[in-house]
C-alpha positions in Angstrom: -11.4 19.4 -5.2 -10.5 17.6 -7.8 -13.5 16.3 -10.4 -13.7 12.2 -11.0 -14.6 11.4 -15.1 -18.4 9.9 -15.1 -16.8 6.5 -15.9 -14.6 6.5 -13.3 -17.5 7.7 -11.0 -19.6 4.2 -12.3 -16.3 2.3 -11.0 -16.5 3.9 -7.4 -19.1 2.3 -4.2 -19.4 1.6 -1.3 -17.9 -1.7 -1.0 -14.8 -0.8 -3.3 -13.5 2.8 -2.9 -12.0 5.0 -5.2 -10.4 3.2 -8.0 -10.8 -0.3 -5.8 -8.8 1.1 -3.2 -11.2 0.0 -0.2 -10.6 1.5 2.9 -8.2 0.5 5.0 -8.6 -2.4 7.7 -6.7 -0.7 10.8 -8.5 1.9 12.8 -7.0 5.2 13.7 -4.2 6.8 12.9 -2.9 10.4 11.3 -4.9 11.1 8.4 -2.7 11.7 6.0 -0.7 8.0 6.4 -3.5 6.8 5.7 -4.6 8.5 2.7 -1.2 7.6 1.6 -1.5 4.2 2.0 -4.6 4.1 -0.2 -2.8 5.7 -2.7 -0.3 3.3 -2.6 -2.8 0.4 -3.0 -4.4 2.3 -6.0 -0.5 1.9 -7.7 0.3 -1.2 -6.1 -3.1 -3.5 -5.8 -5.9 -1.8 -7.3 -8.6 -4.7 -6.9 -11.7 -5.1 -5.0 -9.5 -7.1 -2.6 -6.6 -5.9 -2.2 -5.2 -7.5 0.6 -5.2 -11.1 -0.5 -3.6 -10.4 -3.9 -0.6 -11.8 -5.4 1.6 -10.3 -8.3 -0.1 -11.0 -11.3 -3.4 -10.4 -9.8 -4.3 -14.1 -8.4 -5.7 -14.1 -5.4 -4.9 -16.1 -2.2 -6.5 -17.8 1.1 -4.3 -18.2 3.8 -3.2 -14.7 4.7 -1.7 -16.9 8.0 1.7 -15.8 6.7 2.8 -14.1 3.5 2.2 -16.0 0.8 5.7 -16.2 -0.7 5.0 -17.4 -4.2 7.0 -17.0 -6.3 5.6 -15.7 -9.9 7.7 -15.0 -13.3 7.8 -11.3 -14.4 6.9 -11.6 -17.9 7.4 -7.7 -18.8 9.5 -5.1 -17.8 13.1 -4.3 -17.1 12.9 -7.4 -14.5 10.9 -9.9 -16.8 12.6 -13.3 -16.2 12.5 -12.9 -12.9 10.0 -13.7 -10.4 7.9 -11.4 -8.1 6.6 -12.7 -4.7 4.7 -9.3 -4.2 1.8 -9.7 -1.9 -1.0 -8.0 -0.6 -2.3 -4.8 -0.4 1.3 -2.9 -0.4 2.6 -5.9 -2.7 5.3 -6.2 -0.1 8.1 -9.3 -1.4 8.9 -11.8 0.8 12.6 -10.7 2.0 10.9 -6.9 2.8 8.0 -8.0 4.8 9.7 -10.3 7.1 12.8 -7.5 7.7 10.1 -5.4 8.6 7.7 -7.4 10.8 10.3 -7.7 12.7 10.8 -4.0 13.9 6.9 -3.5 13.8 4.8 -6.2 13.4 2.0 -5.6 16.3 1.1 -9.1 17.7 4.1 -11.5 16.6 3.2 -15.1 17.6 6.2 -16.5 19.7 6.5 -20.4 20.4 9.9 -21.9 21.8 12.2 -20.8 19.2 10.5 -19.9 16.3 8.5 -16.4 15.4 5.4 -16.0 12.9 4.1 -12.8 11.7 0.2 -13.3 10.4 -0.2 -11.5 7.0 -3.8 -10.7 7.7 -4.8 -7.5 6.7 -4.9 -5.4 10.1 -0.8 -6.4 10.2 -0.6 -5.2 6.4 -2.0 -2.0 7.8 -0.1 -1.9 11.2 3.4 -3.0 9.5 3.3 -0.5 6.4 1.7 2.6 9.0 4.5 2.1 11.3 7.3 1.5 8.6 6.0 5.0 7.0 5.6 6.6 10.5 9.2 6.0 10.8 11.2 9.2 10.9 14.4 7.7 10.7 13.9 5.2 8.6 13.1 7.7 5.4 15.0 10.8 6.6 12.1 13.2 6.9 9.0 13.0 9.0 6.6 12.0 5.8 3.2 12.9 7.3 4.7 16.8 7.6 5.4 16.1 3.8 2.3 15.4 3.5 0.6 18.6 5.3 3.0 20.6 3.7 1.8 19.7 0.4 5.0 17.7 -0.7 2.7 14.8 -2.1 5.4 15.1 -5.2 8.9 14.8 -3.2 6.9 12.0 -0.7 6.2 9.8 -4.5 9.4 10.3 -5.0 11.3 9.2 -2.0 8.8 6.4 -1.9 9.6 5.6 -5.6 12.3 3.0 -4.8 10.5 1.1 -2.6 7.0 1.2 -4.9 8.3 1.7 -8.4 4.6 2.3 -9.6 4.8 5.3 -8.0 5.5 7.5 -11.0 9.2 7.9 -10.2 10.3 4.2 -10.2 12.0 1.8 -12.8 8.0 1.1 -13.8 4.6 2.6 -13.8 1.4 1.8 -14.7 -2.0 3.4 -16.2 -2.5 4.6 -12.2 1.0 6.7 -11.9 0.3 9.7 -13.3 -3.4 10.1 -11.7 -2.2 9.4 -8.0 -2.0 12.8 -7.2 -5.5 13.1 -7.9 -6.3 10.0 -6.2 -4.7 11.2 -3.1 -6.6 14.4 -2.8 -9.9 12.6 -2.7 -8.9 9.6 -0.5 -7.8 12.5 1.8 -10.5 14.3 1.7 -12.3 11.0 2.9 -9.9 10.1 5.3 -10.1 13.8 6.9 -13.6 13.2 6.9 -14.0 10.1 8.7 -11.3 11.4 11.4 -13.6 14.7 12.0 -16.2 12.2 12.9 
């Protein structure tokens, strides 16, 4: 088990998590998702609430929908351009709606049109299922995960979340992820033995 510096200790409670990466919202599931998808939130949206962020770290209400705002990049090889990253998986605007499509749990249908809440049980459901998806990513990633491929599953994942450590960009959480994941599993293993 991996040992957590005294000032990161100070940073980690109850109502936070590791990091800021509070548990997630959706009950169930394989362990090792999961963990994974904390560990993404620790790259991705490491604050106390993670599912209402935006990029650039504003947060937002109405989690009705996605939020679709629009916010410059001011660094980086895509400054310029805007971001509208949201939530806890800072998923844009174009991803999330190709993929509520395929797996959103509880779409609200009226006449001819479809909305797909962006509350934080749906973050969960969407991004579980999308990374559940065997043939989506070409390899069954929770067998990654068992296996001890944390590295190759970063890197696959990379392109998608390019704070990962393998992507165009990282940030000051890249390179301790690994770490990160071996505690938030530990937890998550933990809380499905009970």
């Amino acid at each position: 088990m991996c040992q957590i510096s005294p000032e990161k200790r100070s940073q980690r409670d109850s109502s936070t998590g590791l990091y800021g990466t509070v548990p997630l919202v959706m009950k169930g599931g394989d362990p090792y998702i999961r963990a994974l998808m904390r560990t993404i939130s620790a790259s991705e949206s490491n604050v106390p609430h993670p599912y209402s962020v935006i990029y650039g770290g504003q947060q937002v209400s109405d989690l009705s929908r996605h939020p679709n705002q629009c916010i410059t990049i001011v660094t980086g090889p895509n400054a310029g351009n805007c971001s509208t990253a949201a939530g806890r998986y800072q998923m844009l605007n174009r991803t999330w709606y190709k993929l509520v499509r395929q797996y959103h749990p509880k779409p609200e249908r009226m006449l001819f049109w479809t909305g797909y809440s962006f509350e934080p049980e749906y973050q969960d459901a969407v991004v579980y299922a999308w990374l559940s998806d065997r043939q989506v990513w070409g390899v069954d990633i929770a067998k990654q995960l068992r296996r001890g491929k944390l590295d190759r599953v970063l890197r696959l994942l990379s392109g998608t979340w390019t704070s990962l450590g393998y992507g165009i960009e990282t940030n000051s959480m890249s390179q301790n992820l690994p770490k990160i994941y071996q505690i938030i599993l530990q937890e998550e293993l933990q809380a499905a033995a009970s």
